[in-house]
MARKOL-269783 format. One line per field, with one value per atom (N, C-alpha, C, O): atom name; chain; residue number from 1; y negated, z negated, x; residue in one letter. Coordinates in steps of 0.1 Angstrom, whole numbers. Layout:
<rs>
atom = c(CA | ...) .
kette = c(A | ...) .
nr = c(NUM | ...) .
v = c(Y | ...) .
w = c(Z | ...) .
u = c(X | ...) .
rest = c(A | ...) .
</rs>
This chain:
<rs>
atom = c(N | CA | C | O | N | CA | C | O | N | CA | C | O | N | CA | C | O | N | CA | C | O | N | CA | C | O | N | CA | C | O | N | CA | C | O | N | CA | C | O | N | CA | C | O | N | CA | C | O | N | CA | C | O | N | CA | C | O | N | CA | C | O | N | CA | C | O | N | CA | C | O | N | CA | C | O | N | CA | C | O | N | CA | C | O | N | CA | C | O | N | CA | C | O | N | CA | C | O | N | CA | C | O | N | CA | C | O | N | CA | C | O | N | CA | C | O | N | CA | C | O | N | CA | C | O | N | CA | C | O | N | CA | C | O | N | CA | C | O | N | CA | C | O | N | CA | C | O | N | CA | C | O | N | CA | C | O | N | CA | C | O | N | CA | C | O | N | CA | C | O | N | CA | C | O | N | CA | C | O | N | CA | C | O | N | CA | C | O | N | CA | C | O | N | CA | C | O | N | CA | C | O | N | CA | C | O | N | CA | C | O | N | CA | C | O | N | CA | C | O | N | CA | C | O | N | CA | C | O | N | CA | C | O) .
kette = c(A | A | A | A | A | A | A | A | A | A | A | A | A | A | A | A | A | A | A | A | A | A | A | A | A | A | A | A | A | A | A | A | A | A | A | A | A | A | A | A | A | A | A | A | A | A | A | A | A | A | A | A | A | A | A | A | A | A | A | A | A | A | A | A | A | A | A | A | A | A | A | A | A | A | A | A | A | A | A | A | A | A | A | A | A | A | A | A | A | A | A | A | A | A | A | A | A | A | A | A | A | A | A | A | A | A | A | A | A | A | A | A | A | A | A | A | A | A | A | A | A | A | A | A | A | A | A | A | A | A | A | A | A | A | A | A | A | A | A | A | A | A | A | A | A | A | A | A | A | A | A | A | A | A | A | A | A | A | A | A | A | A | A | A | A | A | A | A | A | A | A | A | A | A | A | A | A | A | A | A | A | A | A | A | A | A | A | A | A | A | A | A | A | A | A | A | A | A | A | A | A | A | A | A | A | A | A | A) .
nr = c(1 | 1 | 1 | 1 | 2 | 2 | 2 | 2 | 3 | 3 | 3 | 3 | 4 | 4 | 4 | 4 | 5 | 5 | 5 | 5 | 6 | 6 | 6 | 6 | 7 | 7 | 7 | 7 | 8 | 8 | 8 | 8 | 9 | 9 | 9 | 9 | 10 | 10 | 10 | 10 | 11 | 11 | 11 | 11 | 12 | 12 | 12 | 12 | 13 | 13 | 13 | 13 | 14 | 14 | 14 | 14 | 15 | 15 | 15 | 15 | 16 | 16 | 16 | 16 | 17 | 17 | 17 | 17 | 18 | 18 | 18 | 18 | 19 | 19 | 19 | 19 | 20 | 20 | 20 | 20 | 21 | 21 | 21 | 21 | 22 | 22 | 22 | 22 | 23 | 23 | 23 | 23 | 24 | 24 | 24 | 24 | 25 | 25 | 25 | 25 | 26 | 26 | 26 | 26 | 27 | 27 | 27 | 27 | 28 | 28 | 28 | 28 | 29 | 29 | 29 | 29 | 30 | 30 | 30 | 30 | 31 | 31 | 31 | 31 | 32 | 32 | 32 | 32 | 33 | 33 | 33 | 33 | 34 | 34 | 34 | 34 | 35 | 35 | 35 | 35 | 36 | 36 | 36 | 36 | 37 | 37 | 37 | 37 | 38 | 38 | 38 | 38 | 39 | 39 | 39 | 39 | 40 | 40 | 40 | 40 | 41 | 41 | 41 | 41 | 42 | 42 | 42 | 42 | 43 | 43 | 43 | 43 | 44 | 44 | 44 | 44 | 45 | 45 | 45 | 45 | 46 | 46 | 46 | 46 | 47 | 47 | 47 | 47 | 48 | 48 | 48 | 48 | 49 | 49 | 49 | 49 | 50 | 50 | 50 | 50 | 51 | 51 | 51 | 51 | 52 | 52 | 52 | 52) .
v = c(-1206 | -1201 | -1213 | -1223 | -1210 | -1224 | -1220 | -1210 | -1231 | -1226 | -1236 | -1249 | -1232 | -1245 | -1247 | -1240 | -1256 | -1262 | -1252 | -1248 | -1249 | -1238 | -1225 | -1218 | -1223 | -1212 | -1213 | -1203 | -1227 | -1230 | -1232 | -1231 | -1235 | -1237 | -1224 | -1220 | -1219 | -1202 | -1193 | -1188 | -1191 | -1182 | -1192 | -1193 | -1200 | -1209 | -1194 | -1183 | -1199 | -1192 | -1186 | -1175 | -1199 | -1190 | -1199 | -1209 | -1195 | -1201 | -1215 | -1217 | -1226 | -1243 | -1239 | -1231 | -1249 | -1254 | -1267 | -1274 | -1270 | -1283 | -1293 | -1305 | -1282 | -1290 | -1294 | -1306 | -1285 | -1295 | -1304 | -1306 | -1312 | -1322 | -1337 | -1349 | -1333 | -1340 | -1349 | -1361 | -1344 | -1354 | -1360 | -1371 | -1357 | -1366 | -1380 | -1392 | -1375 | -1382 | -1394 | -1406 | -1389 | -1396 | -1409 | -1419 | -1406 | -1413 | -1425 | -1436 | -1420 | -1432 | -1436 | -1448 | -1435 | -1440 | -1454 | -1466 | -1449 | -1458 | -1469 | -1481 | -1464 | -1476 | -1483 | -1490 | -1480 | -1485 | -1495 | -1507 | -1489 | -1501 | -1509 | -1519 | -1509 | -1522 | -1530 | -1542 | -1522 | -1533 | -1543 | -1555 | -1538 | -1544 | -1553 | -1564 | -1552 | -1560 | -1574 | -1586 | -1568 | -1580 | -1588 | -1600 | -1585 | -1594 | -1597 | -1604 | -1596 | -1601 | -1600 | -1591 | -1613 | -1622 | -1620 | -1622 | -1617 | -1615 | -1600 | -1596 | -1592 | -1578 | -1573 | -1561 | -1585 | -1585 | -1580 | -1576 | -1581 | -1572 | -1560 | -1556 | -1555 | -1542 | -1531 | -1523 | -1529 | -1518 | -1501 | -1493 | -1496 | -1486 | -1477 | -1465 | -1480 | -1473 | -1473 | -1474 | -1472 | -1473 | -1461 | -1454 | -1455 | -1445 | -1433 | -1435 | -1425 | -1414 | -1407 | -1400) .
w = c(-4 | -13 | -20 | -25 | -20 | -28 | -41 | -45 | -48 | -62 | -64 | -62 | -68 | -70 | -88 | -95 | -90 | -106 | -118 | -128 | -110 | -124 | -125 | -134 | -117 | -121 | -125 | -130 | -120 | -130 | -147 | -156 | -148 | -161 | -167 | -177 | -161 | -166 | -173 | -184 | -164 | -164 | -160 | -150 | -175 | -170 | -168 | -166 | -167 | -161 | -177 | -180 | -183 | -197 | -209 | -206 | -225 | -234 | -233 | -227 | -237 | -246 | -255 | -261 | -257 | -269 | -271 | -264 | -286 | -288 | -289 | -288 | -293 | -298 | -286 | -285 | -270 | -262 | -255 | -243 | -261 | -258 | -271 | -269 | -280 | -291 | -280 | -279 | -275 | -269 | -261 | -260 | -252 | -242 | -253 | -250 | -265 | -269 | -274 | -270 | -282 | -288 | -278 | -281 | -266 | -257 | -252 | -249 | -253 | -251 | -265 | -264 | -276 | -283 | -285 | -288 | -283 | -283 | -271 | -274 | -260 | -252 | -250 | -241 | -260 | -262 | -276 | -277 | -284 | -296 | -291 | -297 | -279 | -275 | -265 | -262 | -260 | -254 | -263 | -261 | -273 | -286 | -290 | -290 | -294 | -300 | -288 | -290 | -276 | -267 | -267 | -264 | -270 | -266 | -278 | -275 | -293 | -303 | -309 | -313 | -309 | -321 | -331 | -337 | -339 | -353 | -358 | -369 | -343 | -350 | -342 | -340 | -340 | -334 | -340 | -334 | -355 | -364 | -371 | -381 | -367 | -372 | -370 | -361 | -373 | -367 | -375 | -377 | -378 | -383 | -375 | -379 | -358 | -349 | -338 | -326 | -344 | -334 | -327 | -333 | -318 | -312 | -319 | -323 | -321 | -327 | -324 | -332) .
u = c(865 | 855 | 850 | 855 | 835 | 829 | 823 | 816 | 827 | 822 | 809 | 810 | 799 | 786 | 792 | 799 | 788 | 791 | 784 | 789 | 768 | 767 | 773 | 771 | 778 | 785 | 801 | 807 | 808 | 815 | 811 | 819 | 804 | 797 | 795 | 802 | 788 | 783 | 792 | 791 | 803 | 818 | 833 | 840 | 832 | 848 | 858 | 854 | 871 | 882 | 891 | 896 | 889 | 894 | 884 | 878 | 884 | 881 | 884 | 895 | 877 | 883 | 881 | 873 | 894 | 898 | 901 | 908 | 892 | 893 | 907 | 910 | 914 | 930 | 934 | 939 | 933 | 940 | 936 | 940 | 925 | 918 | 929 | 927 | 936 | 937 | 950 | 948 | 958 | 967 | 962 | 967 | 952 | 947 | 936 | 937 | 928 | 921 | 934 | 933 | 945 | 952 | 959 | 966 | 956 | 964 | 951 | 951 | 946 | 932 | 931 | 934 | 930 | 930 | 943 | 942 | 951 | 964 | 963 | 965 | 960 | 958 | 943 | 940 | 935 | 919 | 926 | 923 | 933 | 935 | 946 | 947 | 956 | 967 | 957 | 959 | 944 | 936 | 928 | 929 | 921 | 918 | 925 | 920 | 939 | 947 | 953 | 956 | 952 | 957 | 943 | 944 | 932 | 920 | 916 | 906 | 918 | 913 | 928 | 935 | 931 | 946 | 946 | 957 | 934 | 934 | 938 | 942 | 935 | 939 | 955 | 958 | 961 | 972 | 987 | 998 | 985 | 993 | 985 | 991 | 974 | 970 | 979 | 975 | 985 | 1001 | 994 | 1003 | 984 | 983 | 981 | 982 | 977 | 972 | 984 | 982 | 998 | 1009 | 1009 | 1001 | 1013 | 1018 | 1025 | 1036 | 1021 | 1033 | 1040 | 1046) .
rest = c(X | X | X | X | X | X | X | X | X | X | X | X | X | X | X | X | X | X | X | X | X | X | X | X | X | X | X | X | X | X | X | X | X | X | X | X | X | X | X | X | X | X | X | X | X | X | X | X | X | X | X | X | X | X | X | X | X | X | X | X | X | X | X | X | X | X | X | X | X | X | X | X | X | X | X | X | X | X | X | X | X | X | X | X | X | X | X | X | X | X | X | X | X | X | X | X | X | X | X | X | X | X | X | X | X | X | X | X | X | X | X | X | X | X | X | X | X | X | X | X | X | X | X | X | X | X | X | X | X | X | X | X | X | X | X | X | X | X | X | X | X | X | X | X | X | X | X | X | X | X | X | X | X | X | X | X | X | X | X | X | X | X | X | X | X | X | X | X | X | X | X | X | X | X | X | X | X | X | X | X | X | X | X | X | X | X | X | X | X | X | X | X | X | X | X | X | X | X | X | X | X | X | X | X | X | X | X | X) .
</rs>
């Protein structure tokens, strides 16, 4: 069975939701600020954006 895209678009399979987007964001965020911090030394003790 083929599905073309607009009709995945049209009729997803269930509701989104934004919340379970928040662990995948949180996880790029964490590894976007250890890349930050390995390439700028000055923000190399910024510790407020540790992992939780």
């Amino acid at each position: 069975m083929v599905i073309s895209s607009t009709n995945a678009i049209e009729s997803p399979q269930r509701p989104f939701y934004k919340t379970e987007l928040y662990p995948l964001l949180r996880r790029i965020n964490y590894y976007l600020m250890r890349w930050v911090r390995k390439k700028f030394r000055r923000l190399k003790t910024f510790n407020k954006f540790h992992r939780r």
